[in-house]
C-alpha positions as CSV (number, residue, x, y, z in Angstrom):
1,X,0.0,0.0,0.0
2,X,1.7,3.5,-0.7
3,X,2.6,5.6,2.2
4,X,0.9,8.7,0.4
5,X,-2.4,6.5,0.5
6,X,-2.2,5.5,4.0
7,X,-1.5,9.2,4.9
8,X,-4.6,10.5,3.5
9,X,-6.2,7.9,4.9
10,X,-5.0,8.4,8.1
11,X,-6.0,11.9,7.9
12,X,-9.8,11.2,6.8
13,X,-10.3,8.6,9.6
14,X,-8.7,11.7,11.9
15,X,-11.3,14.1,10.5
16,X,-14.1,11.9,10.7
17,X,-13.4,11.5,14.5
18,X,-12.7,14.5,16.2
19,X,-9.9,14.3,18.9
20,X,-11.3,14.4,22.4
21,X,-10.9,17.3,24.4
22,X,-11.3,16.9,28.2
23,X,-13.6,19.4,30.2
24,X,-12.4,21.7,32.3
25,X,-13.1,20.4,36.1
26,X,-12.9,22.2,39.5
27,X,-10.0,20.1,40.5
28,X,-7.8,20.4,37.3
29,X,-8.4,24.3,37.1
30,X,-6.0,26.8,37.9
31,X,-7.3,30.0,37.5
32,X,-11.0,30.2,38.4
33,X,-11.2,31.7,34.6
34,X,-11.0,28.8,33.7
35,X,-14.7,27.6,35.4
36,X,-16.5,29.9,33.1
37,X,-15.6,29.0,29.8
38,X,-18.5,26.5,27.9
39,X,-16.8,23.5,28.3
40,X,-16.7,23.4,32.1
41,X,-17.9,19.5,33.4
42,X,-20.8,19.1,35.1
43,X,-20.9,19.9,38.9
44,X,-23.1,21.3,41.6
45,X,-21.2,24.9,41.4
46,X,-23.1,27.6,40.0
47,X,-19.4,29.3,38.6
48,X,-21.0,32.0,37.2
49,X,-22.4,33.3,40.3
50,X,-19.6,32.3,42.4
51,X,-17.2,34.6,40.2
52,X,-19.5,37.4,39.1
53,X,-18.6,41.1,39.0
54,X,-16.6,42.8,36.8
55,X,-13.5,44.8,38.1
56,X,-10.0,44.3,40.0
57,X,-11.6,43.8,43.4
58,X,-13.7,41.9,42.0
59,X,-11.3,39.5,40.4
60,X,-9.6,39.6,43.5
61,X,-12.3,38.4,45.1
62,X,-12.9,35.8,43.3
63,X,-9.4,34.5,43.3
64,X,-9.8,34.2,46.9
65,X,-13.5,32.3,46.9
66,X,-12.0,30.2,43.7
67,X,-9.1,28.9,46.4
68,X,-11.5,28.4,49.4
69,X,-13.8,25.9,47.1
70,X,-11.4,24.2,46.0
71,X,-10.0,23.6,49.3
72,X,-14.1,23.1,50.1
73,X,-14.8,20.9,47.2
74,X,-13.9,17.1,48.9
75,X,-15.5,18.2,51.6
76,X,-18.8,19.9,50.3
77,X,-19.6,17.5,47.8
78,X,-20.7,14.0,50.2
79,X,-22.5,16.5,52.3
80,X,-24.9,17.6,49.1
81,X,-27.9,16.4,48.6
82,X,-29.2,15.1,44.9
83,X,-29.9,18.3,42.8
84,X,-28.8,20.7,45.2
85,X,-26.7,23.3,43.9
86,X,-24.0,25.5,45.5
87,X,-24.3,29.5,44.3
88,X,-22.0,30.9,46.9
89,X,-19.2,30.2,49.3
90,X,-17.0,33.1,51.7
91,X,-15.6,32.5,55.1
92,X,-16.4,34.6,58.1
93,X,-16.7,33.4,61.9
94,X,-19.0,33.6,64.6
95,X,-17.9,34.8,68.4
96,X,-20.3,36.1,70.8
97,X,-18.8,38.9,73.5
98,X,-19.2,36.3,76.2
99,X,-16.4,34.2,74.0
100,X,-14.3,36.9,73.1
101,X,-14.4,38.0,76.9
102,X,-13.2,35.0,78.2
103,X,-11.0,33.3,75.0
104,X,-9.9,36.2,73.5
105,X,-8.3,36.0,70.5
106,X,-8.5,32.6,70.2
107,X,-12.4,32.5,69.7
108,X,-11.7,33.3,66.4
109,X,-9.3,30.3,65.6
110,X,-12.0,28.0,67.0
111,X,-14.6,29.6,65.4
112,X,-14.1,29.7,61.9
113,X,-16.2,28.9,59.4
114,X,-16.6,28.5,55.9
115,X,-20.3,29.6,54.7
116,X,-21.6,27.4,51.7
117,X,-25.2,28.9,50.1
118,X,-26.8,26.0,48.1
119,X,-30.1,26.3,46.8
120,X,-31.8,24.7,49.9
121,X,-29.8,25.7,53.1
122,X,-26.4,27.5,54.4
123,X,-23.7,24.9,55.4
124,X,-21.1,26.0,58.4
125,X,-17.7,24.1,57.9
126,X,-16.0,24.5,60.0
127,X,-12.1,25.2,58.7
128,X,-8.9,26.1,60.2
129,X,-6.2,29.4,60.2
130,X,-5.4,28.4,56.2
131,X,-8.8,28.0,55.6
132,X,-8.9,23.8,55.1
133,X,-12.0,21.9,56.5
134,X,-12.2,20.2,59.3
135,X,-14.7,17.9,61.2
136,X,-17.7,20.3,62.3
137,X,-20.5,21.0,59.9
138,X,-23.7,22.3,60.5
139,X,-26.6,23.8,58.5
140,X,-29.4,26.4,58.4
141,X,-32.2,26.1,56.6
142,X,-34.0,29.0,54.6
143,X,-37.3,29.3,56.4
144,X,-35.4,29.7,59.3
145,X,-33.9,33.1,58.1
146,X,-36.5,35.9,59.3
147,X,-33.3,38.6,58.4
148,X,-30.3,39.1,56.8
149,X,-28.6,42.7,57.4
150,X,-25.0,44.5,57.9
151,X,-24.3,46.6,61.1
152,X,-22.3,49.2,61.1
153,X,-19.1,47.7,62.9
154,X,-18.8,45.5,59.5
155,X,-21.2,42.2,60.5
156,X,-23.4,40.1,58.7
157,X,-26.0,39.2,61.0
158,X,-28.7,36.4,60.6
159,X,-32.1,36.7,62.2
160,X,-33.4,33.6,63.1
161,X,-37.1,33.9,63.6
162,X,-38.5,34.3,67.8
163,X,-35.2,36.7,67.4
164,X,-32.3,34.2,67.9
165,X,-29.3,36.4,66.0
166,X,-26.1,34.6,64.6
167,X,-23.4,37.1,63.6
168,X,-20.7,36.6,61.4
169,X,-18.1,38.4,61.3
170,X,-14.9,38.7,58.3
171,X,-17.3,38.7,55.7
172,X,-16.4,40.9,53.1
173,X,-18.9,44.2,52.7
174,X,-18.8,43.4,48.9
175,X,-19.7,39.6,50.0
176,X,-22.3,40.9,52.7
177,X,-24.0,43.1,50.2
178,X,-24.3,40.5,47.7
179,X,-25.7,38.2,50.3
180,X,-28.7,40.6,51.6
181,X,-29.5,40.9,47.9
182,X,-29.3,36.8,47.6
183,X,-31.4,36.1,50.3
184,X,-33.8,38.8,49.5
185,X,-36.1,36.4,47.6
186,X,-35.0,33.8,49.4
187,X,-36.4,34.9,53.4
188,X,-39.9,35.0,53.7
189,X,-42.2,36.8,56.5
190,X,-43.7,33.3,58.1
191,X,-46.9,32.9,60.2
192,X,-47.1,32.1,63.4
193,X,-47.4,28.5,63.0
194,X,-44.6,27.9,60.9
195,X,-42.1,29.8,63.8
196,X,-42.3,26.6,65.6
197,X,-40.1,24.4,63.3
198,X,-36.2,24.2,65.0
199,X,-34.9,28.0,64.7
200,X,-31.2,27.0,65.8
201,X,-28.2,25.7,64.1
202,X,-28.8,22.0,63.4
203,X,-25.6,19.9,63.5
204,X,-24.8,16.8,60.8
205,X,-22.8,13.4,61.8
206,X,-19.3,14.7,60.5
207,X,-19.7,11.1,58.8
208,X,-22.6,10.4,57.2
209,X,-23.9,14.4,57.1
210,X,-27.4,13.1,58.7
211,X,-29.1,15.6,61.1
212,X,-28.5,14.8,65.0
213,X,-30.3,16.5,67.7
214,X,-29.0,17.4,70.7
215,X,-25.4,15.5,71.9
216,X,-26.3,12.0,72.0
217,X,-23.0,10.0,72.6
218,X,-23.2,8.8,68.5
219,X,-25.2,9.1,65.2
220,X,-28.2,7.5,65.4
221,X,-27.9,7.1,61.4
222,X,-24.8,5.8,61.1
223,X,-23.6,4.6,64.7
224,X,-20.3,6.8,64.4
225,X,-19.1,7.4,68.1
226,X,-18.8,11.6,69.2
227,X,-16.7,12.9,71.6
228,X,-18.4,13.6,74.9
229,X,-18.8,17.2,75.8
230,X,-19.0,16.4,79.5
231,X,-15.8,14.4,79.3
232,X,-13.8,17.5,77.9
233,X,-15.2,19.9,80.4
234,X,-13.7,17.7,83.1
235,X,-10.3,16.9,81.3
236,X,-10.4,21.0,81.1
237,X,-11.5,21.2,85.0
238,X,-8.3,18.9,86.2
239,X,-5.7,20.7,83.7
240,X,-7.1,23.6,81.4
241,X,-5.7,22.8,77.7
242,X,-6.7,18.6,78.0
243,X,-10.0,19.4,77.1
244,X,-8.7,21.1,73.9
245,X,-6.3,18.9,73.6
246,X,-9.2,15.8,73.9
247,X,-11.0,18.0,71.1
248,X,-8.6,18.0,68.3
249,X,-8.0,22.2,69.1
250,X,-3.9,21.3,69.3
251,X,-2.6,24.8,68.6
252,X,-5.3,26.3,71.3
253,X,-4.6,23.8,73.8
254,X,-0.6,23.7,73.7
255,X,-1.2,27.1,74.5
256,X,-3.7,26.4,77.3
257,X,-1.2,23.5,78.7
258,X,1.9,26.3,78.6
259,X,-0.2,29.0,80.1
260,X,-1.9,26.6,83.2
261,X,1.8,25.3,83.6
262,X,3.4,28.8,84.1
263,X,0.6,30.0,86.5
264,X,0.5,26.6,88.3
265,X,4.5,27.4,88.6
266,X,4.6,31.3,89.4
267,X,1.9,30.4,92.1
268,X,2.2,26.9,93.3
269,X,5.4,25.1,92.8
270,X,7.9,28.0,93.2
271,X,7.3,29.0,96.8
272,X,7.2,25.6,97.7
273,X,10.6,25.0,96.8
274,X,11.9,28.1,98.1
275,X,9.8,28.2,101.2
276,X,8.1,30.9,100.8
277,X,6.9,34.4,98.4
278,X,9.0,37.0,98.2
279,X,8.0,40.1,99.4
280,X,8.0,42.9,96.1
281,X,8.7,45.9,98.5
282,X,11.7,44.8,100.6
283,X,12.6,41.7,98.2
284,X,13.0,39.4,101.0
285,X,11.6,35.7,101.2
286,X,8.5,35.4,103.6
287,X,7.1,32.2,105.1
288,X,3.2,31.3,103.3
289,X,0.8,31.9,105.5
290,X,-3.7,30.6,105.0
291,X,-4.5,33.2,103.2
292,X,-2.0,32.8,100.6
293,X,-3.2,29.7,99.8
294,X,-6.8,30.7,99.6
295,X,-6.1,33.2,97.5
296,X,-4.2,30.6,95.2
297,X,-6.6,28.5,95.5
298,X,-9.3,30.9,94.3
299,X,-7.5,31.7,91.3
300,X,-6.5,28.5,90.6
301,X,-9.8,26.8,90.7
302,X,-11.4,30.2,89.0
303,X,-9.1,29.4,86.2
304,X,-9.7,25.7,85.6
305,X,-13.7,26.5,86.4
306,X,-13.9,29.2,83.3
307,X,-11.6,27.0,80.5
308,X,-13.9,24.0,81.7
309,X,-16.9,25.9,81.1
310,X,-15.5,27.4,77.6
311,X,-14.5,23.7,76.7
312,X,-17.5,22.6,77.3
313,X,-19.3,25.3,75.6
314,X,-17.2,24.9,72.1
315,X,-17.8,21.0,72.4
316,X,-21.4,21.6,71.8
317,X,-20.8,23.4,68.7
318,X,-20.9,20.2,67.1
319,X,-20.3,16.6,66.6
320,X,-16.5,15.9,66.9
321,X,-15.8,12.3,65.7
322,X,-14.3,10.1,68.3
């Protein structure tokens, strides 16, 4: 057969079948570009909304919501539900001034959250300082919203209905804006009968994403085992930081452990070795009398009894897998 023969050929059976040409996927893109152009595969992502607006902050923006998806995406996509689609995603986090009052800064760190809007609910992952996903997830359904609205120190606050308020705060204004105007549609005045459906954040089996009531000791769907609130309250009570620690919060609780240690030191184990406190006026080394140790031990127990109570008020932010 001549080779000029079988090249044509070659070339006509080449024509005739069209050289396939993978679609773009959330996984394989780089720039988040790339998820609107037509030949994007199917997914539950709503790309278009996710990365509209027109601008540099804009495409800034973007950038930043196109990294936090597809850190999200392993995570998000077990938890969704046939047909349910995903229109936007930003990260804020939720701290009350009873939280920041007694954690500090570290309410944040143990707060954060990644807010998914699908078409049927808002999903709270919880995800850590680099914005990864970890174990917690909860939702909040729609006709649960009464409110959404922006205060003026920069937080987008949720209005359940019978006035229970979740605020977020690190949401973008731009992001905050575009949410009011999402949800506008979405939250609608209800009647007094429908106000007695569950008007709290409902919390899902970090395994199989069922809905669990209340802290039962495992998933009544699946089986899987939680860790026990109680339990880390009282790890917290004997040592502050062992709660956390019990809770999977390492960075928080090596800070705990090396903060208890110190004060357990400066107050405890330092004048009994030396026999005494010294005096901060004439610098000289005074025996311990009662009420020093009451005072310690006021302190000291105050101490453990607040971290306790903190540690067992994050535990019940969730289901933590045992």
């Amino acid at each position: 057969m001549p080779a000029a023969w079988c090249g044509r050929f070659g070339r006509e059976v080449k024509d005739a079948f069209p050289r396939f040409i993978p679609m773009t996927a959330l996984a394989s893109a780089r720039r988040f570009q790339d998820l609107l152009a037509p030949d994007v595969a199917p997914s539950p992502y709503d790309f278009q909304t996710l990365f509209a607006g027109e601008g540099w902050l804009a495409r800034r923006r973007s950038k930043r919501r196109f990294q936090l998806l597809k850190k999200l995406d392993p995570r998000i996509r077990p938890i969704l539900r046939p047909e349910e689609r995903v229109f936007f995603v930003t990260a804020g986090t939720t701290v009350s001034l009873a939280e920041h009052f007694f954690v500090g800064w570290a309410a944040y760190y143990l707060n954060r959250r990644a807010l998914v809007f699908t078409t049927q609910r808002i999903l709270l992952v919880q995800i850590d300082s680099r914005k990864r996903p970890r174990h917690l997830v909860s939702q909040l359904r729609y006709e649960q919203i009464a409110s959404v609205s922006s205060t003026w120190n920069g937080i987008c606050q949720v209005k359940l209905h019978r006035g229970l308020k979740l605020k977020f705060q690190g949401v973008a204004r731009a992001e905050r804006k575009f949410l009011h105007q999402f949800l506008a549609d979405i939250v609608q005045p209800r009647t007094g009968a429908e106000t007695s459906e569950t008007n709290h954040l409902e919390h899902l089996c970090p395994k199989c994403f069922a809905v669990v009531p209340g802290h039962p000791p495992s998933c009544s769907a699946c089986g899987a085992p939680f860790k026990s609130a109680g339990r880390a309250a009282l790890l917290s009570a004997i040592f502050p930081g062992l709660g956390d620690l019990y809770l999977g919060h390492r960075g928080f609780a090596l800070l705990e452990l090396f903060g208890s240690a110190f004060l357990w030191f400066v107050l405890v184990i330092a004048p009994l070795v030396a026999g005494g406190v010294i005096d901060e006026q004439t610098g000289e080394l005074l025996p311990i009398d009662s009420s020093y140790w009451i005072t310690v031990g006021i302190v000291v127990a105050l101490a453990h009894t607040i971290d306790a109570t903190m540690t067992h008020h994050f535990a019940r932010k969730g289901h933590h897998p045992a």
